[in-house]
N, CA and C atoms of all chains as a GROMACS GRO file, in nm:
protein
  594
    1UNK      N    1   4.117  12.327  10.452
    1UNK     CA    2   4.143  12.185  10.421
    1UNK      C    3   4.159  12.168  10.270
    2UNK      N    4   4.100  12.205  10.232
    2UNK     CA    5   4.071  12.222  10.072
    2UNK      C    6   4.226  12.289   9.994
    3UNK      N    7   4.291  12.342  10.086
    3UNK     CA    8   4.391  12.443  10.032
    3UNK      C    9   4.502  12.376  10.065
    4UNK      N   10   4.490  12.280  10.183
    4UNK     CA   11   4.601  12.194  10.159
    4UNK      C   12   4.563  12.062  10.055
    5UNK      N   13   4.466  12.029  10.068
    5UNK     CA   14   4.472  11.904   9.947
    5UNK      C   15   4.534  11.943   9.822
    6UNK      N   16   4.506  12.096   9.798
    6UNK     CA   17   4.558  12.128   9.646
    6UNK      C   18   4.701  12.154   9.678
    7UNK      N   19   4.771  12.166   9.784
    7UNK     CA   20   4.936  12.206   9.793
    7UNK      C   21   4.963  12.040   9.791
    8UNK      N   22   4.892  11.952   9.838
    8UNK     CA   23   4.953  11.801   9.873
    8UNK      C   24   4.955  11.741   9.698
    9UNK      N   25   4.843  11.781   9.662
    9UNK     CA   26   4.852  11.745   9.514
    9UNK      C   27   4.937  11.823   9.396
   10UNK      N   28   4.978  11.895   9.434
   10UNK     CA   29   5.084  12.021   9.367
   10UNK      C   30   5.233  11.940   9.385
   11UNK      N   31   5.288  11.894   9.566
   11UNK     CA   32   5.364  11.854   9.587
   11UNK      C   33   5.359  11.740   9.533
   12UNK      N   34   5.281  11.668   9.470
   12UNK     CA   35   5.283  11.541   9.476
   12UNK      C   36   5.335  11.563   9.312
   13UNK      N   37   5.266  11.669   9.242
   13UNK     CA   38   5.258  11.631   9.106
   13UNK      C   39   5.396  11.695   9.040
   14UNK      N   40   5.428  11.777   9.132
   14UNK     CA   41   5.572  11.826   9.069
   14UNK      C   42   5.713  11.722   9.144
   15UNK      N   43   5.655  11.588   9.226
   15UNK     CA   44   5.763  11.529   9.296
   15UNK      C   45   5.762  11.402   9.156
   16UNK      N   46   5.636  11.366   9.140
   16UNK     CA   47   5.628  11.258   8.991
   16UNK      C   48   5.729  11.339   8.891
   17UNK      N   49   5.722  11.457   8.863
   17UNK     CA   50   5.772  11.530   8.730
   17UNK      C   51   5.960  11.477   8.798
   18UNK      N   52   5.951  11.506   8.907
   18UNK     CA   53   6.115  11.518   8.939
   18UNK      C   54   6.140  11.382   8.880
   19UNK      N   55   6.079  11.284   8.949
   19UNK     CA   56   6.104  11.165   8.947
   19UNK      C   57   6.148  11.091   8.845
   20UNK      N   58   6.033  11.124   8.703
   20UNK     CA   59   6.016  11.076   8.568
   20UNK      C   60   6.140  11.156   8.483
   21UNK      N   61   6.156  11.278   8.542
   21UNK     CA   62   6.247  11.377   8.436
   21UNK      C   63   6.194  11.433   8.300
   22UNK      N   64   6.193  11.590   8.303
   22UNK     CA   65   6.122  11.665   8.183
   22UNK      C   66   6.227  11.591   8.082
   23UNK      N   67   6.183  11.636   7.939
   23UNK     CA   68   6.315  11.616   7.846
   23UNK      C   69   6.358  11.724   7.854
   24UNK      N   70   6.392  11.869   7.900
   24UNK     CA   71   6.506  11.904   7.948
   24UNK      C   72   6.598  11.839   8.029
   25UNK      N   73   6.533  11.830   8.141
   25UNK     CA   74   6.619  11.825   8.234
   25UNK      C   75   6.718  11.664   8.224
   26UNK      N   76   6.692  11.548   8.138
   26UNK     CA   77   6.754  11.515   8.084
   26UNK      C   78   6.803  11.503   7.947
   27UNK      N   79   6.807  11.610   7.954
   27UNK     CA   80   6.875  11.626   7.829
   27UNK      C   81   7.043  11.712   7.861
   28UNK      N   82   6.985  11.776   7.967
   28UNK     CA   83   7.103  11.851   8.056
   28UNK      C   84   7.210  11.756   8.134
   29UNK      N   85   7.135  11.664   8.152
   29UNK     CA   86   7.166  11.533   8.247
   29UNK      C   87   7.307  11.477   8.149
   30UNK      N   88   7.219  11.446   8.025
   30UNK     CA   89   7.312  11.360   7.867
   30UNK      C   90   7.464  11.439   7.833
   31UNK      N   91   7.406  11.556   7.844
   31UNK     CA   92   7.503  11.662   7.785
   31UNK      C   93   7.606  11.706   7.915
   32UNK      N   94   7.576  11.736   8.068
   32UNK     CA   95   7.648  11.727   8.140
   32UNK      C   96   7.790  11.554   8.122
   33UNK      N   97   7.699  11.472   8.149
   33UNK     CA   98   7.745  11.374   8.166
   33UNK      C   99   7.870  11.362   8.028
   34UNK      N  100   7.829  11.395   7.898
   34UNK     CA  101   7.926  11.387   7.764
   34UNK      C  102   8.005  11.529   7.841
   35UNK      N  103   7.995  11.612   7.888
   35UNK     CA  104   8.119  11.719   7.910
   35UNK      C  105   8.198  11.620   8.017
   36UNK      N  106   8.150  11.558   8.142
   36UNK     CA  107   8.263  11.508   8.219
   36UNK      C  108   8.308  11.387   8.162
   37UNK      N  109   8.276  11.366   8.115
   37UNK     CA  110   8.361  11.199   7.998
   37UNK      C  111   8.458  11.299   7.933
   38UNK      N  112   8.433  11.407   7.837
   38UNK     CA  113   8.537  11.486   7.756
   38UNK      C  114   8.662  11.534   7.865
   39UNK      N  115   8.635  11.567   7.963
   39UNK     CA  116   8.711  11.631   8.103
   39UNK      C  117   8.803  11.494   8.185
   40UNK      N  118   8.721  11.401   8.169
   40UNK     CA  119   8.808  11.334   8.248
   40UNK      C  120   8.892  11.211   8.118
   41UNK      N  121   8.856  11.231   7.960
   41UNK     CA  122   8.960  11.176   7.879
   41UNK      C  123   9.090  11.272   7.895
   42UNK      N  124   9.034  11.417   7.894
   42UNK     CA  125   9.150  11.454   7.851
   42UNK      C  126   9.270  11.485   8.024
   43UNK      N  127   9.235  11.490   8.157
   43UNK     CA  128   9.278  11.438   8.264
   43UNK      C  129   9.341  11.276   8.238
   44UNK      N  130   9.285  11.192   8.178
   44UNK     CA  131   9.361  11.067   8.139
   44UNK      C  132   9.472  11.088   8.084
   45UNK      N  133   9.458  11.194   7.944
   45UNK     CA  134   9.562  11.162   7.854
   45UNK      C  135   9.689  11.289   7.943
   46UNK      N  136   9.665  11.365   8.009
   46UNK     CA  137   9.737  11.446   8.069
   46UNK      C  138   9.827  11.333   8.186
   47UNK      N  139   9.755  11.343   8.237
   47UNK     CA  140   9.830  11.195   8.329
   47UNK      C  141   9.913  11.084   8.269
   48UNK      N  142   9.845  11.046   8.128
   48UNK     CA  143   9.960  10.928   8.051
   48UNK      C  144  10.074  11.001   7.958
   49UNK      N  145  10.030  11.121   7.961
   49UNK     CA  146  10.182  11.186   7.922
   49UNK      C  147  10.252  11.236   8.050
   50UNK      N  148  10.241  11.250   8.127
   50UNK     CA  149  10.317  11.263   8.257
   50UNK      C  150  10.370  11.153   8.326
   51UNK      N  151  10.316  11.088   8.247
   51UNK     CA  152  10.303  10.942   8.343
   51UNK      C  153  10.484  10.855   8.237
   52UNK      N  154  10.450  10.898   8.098
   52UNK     CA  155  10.575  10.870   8.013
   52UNK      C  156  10.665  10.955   8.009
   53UNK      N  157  10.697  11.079   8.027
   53UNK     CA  158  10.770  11.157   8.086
   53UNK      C  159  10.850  11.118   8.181
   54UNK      N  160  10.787  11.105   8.292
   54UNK     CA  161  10.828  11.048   8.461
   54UNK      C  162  10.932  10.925   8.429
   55UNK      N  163  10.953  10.835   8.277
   55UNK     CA  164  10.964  10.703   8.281
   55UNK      C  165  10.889  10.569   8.253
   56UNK      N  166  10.805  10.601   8.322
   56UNK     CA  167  10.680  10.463   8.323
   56UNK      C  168  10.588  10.488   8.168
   57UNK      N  169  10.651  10.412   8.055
   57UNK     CA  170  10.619  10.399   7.913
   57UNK      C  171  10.506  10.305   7.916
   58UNK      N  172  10.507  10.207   7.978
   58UNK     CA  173  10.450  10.114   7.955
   58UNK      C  174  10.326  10.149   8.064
   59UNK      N  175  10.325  10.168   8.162
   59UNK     CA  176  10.177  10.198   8.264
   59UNK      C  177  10.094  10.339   8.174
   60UNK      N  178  10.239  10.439   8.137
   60UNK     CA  179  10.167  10.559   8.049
   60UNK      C  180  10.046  10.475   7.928
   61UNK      N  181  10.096  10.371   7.857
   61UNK     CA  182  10.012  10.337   7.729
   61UNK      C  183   9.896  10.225   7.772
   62UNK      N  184   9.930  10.179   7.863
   62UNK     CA  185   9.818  10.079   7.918
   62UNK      C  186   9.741  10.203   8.006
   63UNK      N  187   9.706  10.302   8.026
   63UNK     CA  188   9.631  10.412   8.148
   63UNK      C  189   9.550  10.466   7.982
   64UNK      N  190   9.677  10.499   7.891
   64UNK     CA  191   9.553  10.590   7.772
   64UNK      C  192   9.564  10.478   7.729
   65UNK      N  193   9.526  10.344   7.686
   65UNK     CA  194   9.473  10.253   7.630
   65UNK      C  195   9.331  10.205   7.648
   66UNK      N  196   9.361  10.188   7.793
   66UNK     CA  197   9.237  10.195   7.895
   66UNK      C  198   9.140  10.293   7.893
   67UNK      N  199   9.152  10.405   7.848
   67UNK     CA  200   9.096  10.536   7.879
   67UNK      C  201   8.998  10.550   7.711
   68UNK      N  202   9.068  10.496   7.630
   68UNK     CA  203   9.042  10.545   7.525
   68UNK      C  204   8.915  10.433   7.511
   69UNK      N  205   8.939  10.321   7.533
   69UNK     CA  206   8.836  10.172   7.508
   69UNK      C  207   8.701  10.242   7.625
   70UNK      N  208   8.731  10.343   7.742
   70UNK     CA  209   8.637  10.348   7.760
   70UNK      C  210   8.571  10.485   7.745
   71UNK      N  211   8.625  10.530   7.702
   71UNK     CA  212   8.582  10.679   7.630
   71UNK      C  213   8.469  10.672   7.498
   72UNK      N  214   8.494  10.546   7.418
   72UNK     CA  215   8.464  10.553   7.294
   72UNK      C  216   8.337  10.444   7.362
   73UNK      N  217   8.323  10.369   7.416
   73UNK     CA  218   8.190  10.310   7.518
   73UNK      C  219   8.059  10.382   7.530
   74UNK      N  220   8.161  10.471   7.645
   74UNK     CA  221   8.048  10.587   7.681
   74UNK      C  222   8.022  10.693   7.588
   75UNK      N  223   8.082  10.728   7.455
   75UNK     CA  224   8.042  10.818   7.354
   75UNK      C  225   7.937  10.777   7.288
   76UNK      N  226   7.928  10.626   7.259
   76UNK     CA  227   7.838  10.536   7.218
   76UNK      C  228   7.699  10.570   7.300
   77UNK      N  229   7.706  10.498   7.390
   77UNK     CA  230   7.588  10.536   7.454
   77UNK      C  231   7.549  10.676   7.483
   78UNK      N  232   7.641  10.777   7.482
   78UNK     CA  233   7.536  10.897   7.483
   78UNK      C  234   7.506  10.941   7.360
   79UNK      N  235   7.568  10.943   7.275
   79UNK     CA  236   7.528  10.933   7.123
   79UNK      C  237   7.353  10.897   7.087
   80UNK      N  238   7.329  10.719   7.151
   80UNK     CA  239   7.219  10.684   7.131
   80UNK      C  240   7.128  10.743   7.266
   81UNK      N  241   7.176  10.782   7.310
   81UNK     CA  242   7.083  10.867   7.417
   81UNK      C  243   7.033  10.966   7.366
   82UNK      N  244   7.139  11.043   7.330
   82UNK     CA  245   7.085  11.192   7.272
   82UNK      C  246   6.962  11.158   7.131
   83UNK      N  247   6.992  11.033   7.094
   83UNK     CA  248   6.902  11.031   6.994
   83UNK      C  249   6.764  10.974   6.998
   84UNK      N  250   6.783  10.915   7.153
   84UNK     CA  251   6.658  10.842   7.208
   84UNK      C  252   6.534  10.985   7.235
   85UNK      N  253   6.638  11.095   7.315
   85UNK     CA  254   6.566  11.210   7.380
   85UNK      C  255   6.485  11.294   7.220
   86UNK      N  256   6.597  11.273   7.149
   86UNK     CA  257   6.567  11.374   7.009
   86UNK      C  258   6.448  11.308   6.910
   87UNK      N  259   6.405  11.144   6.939
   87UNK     CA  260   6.312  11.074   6.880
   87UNK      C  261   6.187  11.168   6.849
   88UNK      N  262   6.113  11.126   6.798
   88UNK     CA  263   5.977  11.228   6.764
   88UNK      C  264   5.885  11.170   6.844
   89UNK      N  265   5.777  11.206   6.908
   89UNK     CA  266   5.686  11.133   6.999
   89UNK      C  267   5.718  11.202   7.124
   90UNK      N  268   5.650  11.090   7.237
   90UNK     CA  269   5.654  11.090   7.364
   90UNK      C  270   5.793  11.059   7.379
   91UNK      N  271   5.855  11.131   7.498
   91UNK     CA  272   6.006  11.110   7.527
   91UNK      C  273   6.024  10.939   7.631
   92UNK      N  274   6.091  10.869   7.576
   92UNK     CA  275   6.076  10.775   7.669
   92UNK      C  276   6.204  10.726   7.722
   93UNK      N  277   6.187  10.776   7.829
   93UNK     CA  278   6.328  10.829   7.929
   93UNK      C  279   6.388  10.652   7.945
   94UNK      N  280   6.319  10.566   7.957
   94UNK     CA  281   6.339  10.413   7.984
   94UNK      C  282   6.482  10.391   7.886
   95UNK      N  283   6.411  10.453   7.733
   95UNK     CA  284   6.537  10.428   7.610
   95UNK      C  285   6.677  10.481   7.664
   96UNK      N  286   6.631  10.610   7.738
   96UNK     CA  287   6.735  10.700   7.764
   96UNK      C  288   6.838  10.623   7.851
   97UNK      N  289   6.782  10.561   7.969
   97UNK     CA  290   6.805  10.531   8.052
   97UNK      C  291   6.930  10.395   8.040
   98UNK      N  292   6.874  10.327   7.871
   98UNK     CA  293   6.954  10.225   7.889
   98UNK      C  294   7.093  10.212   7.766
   99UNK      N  295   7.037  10.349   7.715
   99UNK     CA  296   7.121  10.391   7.657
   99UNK      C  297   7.247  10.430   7.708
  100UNK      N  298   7.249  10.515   7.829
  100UNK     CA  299   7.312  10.594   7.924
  100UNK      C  300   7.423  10.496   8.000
  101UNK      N  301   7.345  10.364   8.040
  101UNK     CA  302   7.430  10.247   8.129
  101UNK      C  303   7.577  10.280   8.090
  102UNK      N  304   7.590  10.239   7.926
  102UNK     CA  305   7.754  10.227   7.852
  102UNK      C  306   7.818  10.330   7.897
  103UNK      N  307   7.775  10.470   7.881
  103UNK     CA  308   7.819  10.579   7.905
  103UNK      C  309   7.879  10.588   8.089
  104UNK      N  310   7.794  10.560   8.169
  104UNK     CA  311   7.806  10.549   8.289
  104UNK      C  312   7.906  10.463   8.319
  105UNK      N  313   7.908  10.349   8.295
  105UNK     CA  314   8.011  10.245   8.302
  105UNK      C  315   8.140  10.253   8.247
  106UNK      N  316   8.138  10.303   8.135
  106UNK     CA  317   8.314  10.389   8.085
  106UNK      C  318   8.317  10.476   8.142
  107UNK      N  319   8.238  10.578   8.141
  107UNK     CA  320   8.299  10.753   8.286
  107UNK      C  321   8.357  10.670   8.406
  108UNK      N  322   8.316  10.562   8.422
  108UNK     CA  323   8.355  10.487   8.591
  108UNK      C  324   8.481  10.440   8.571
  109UNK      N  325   8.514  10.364   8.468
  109UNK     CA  326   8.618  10.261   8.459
  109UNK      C  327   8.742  10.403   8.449
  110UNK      N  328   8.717  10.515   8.345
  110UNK     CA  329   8.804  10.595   8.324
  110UNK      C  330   8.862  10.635   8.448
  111UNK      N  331   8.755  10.713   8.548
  111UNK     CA  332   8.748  10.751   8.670
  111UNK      C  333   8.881  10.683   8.749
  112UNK      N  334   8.810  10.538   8.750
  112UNK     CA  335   8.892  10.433   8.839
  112UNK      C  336   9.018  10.422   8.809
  113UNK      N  337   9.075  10.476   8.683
  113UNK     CA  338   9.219  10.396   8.564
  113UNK      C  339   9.291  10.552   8.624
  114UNK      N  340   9.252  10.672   8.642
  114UNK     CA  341   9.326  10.800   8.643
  114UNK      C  342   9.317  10.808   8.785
  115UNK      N  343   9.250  10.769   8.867
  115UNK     CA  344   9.271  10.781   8.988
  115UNK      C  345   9.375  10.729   9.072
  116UNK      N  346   9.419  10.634   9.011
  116UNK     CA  347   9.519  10.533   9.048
  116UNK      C  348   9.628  10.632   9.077
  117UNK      N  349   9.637  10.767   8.982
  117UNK     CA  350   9.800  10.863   8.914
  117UNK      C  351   9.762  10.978   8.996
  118UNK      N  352   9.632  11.024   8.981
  118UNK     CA  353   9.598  11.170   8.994
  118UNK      C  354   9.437  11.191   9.061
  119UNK      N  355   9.411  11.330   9.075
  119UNK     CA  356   9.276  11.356   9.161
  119UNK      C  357   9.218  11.404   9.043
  120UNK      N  358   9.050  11.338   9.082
  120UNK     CA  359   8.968  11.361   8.973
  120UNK      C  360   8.897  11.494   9.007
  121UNK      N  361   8.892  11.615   8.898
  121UNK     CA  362   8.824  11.741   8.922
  121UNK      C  363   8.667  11.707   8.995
  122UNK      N  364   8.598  11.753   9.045
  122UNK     CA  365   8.491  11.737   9.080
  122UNK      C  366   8.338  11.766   9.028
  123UNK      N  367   8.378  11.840   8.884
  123UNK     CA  368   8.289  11.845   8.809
  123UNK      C  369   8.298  11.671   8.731
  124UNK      N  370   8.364  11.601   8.699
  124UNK     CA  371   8.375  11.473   8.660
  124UNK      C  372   8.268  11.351   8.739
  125UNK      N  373   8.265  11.406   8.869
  125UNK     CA  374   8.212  11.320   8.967
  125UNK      C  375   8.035  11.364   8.976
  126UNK      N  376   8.027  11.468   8.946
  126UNK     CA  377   7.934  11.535   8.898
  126UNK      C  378   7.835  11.456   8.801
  127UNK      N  379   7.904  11.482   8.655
  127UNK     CA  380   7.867  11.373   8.527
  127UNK      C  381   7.821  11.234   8.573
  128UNK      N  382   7.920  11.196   8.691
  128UNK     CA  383   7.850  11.049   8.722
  128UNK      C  384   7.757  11.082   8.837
  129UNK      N  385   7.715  11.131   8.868
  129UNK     CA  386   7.560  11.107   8.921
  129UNK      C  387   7.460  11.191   8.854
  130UNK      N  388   7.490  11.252   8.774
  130UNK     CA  389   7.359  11.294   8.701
  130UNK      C  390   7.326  11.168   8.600
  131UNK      N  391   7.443  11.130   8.534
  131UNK     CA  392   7.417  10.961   8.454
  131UNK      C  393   7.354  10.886   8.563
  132UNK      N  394   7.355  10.827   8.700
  132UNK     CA  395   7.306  10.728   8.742
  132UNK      C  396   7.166  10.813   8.762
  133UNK      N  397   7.156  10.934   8.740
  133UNK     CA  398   7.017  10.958   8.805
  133UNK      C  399   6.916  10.966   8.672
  134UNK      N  400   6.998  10.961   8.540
  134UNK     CA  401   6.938  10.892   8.416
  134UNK      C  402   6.900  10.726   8.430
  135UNK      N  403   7.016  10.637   8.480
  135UNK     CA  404   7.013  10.533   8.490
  135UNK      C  405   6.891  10.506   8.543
  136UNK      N  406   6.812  10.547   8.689
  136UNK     CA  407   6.722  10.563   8.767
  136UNK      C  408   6.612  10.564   8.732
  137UNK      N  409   6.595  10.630   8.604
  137UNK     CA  410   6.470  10.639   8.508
  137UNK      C  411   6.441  10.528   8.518
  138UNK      N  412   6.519  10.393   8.484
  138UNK     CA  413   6.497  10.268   8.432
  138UNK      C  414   6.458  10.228   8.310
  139UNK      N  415   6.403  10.089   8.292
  139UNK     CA  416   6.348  10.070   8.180
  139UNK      C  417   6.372   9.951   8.127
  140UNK      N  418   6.344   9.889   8.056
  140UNK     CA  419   6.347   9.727   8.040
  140UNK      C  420   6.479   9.713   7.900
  141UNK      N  421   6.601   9.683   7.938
  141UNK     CA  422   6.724   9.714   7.870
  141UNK      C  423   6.738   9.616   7.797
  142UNK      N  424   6.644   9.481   7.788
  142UNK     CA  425   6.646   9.385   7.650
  142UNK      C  426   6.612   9.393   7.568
  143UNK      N  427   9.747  12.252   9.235
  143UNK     CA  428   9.644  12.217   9.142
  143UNK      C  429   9.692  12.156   9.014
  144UNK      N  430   9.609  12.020   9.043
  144UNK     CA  431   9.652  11.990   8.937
  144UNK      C  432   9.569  12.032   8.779
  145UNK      N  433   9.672  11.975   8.673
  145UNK     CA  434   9.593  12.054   8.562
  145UNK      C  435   9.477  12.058   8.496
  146UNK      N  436   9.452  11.888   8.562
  146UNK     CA  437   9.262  11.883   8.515
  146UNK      C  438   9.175  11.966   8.615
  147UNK      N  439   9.190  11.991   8.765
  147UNK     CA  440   9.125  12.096   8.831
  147UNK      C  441   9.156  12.204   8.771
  148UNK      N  442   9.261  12.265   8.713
  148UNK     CA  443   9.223  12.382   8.642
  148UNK      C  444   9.164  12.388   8.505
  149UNK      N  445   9.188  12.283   8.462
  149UNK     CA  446   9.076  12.240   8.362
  149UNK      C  447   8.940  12.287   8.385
  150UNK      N  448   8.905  12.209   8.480
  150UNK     CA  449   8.784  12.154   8.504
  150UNK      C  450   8.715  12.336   8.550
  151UNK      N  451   8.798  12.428   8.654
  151UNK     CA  452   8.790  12.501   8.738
  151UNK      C  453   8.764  12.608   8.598
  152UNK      N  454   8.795  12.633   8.499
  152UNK     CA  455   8.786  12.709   8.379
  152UNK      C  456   8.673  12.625   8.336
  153UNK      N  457   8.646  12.515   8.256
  153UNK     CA  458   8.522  12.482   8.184
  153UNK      C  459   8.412  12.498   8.274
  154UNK      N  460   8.438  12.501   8.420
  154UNK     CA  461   8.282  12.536   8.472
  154UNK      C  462   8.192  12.583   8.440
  155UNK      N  463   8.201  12.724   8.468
  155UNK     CA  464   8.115  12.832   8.394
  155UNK      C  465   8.057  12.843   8.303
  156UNK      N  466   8.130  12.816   8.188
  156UNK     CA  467   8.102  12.841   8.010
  156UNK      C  468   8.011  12.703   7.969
  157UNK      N  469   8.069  12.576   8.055
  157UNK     CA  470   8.009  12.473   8.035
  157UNK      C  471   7.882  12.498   8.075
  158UNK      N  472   7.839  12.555   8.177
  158UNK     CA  473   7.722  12.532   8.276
  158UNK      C  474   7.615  12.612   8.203
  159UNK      N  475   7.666  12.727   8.126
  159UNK     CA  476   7.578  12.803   8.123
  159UNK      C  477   7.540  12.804   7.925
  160UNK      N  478   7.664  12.739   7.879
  160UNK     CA  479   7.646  12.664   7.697
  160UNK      C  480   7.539  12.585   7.797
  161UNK      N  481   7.560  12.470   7.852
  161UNK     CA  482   7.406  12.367   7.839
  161UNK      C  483   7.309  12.417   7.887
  162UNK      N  484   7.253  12.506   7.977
  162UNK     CA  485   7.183  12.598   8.063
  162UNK      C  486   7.088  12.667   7.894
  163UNK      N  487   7.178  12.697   7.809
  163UNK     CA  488   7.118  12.763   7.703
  163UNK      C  489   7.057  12.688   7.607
  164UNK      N  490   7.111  12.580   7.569
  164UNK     CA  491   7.105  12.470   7.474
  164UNK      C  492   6.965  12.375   7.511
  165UNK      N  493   6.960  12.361   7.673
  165UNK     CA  494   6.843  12.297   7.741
  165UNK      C  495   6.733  12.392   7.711
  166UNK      N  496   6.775  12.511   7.759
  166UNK     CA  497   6.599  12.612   7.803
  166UNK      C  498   6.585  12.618   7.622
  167UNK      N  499   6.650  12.646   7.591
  167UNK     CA  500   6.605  12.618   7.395
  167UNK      C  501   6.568  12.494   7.326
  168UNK      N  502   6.559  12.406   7.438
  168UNK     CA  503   6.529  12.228   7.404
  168UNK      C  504   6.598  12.215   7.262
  169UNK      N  505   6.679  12.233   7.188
  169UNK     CA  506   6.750  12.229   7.036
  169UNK      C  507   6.692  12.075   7.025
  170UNK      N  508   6.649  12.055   6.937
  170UNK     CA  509   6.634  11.859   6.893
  170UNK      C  510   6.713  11.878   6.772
  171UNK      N  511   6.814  11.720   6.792
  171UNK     CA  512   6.839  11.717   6.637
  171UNK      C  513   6.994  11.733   6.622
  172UNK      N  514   7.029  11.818   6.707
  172UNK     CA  515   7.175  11.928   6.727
  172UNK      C  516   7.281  11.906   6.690
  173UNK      N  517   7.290  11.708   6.749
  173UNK     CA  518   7.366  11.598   6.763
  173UNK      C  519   7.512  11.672   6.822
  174UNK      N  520   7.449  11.740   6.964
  174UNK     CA  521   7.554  11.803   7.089
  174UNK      C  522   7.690  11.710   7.162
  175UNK      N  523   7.588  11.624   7.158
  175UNK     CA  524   7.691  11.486   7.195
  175UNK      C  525   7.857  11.459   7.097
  176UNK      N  526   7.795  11.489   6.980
  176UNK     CA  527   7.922  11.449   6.888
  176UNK      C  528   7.995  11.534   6.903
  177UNK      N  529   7.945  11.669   6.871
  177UNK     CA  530   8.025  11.828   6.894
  177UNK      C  531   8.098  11.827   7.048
  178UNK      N  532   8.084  11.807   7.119
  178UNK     CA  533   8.134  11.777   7.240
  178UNK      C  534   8.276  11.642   7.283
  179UNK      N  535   8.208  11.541   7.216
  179UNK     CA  536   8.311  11.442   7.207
  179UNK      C  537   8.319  11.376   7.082
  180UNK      N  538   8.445  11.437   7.036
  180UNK     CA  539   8.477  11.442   6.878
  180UNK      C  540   8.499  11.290   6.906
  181UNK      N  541   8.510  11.201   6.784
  181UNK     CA  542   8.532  11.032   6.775
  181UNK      C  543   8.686  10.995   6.845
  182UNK      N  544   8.768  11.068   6.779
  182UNK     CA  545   8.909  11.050   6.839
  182UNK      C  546   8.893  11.118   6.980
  183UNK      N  547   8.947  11.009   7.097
  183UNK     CA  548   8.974  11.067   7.219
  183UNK      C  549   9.136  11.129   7.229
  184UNK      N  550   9.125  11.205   7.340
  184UNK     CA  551   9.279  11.247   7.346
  184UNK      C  552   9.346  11.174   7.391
  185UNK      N  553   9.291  11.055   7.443
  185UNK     CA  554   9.387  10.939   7.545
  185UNK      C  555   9.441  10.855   7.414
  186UNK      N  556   9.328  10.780   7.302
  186UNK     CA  557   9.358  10.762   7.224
  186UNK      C  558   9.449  10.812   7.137
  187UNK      N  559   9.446  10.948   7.144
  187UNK     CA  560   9.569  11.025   7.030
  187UNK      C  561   9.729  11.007   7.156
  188UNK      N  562   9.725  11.015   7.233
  188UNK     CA  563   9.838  10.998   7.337
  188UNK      C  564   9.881  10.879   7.354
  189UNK      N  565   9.782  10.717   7.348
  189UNK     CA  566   9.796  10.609   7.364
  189UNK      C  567   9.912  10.595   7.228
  190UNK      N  568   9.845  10.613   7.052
  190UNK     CA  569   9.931  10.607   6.936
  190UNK      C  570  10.050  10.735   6.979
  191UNK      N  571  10.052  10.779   6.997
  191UNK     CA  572  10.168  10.858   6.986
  191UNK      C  573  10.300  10.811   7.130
  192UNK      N  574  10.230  10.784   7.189
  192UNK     CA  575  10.316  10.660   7.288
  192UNK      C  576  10.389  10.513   7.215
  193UNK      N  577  10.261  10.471   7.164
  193UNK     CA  578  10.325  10.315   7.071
  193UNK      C  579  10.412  10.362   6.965
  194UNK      N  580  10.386  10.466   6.896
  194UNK     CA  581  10.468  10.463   6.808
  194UNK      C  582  10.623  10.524   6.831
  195UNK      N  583  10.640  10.563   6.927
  195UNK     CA  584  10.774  10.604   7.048
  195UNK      C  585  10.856  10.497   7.084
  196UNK      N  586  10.723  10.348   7.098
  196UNK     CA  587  10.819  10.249   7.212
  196UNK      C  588  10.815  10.180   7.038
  197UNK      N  589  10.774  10.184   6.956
  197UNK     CA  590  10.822  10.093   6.833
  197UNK      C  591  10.972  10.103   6.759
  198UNK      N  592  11.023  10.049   6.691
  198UNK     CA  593  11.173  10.094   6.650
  198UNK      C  594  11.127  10.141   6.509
   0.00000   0.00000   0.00000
């Protein structure tokens, strides 16, 4: 009996760790998420030069117009993410968390603007759920 | 395939295993984020180089 209380409390205490997130493991989270934002700008801008090629000048510059307003969003916020994680102290994933939103919310809009032309790689789709599973952290974003 | 799946299908690896290294070494400070996504996007450099095409 005794030997399961200590496996129930083992399970329990490494399911909190999942939950809360080491600062590795978001930090892997930050840095995944900034590679599929880099992956799916440059899938944008591949598509809006194909896209002006094909003819369509004007959908080509409104797709990388779009792409770029939300590229530079989400660079923002992982920027201050990475610097929330890199703070000195206790890591407080909450900062991380609401830092991350901007970032999450431009990877999406980009997502949504290139999908319209082309298929998104699946490492891209990736980036966005390791960001919402930053988001998840929570944290009081006023 | 298109060219961001082979994009994507090439940065796998190297990607996975640069942050894989960068994490288990916890680096603070690094500022990985910037090195990764330089200020100018490429949509942005494609968006100006589009306008300045449709300008006379």
């Amino acid at each position: 009996v005794n030997r399961l209380w200590v496996l129930a409390a083992l399970a329990l205490a490494l399911n909190t760790g999942c939950a809360n997130g080491t600062r590795p493991e978001i930090r892997s989270a930050v840095l995944h998420t900034a590679y599929s934002l880099k992956l799916a700008d440059k899938s944008c801008a591949d598509t809006a030069d194909a896209l002006a090629k094909a003819g369509s000048g004007k959908a080509a510059i409104q797709l990388a117009e779009s792409c770029d307003t939300a590229y530079t969003n989400g660079r923002a916020g992982l920027i201050a993410a990475e610097a929330a994680i890199d703070a000195k102290g206790d890591l407080d994933a909450g900062k991380v968390a609401c830092a991350i939103s901007k970032s999450v919310s431009g990877l999406k809009e980009l997502v949504k603007a290139v999908s319209v032309y082309a298929e998104m790689p699946p490492q891209i789709l990736d980036g966005i759920e390791r960001g919402e599973w930053l988001l998840s952290l929570g944290g009081d974003c006023k | 395939m298109s060219d961001a799946l082979k994009i994507a299908e090439l940065l796998a690896g190297p990607v996975t295993d640069l942050i894989k290294a960068i994490v288990d070494k916890d680096e603070e400070a690094a500022e990985r984020v910037r090195q990764i996504l330089p200020e100018q996007s490429e949509s942005g450099k494609v968006a100006a180089k589009l306008r300045a095409k449709v300008q006379p």
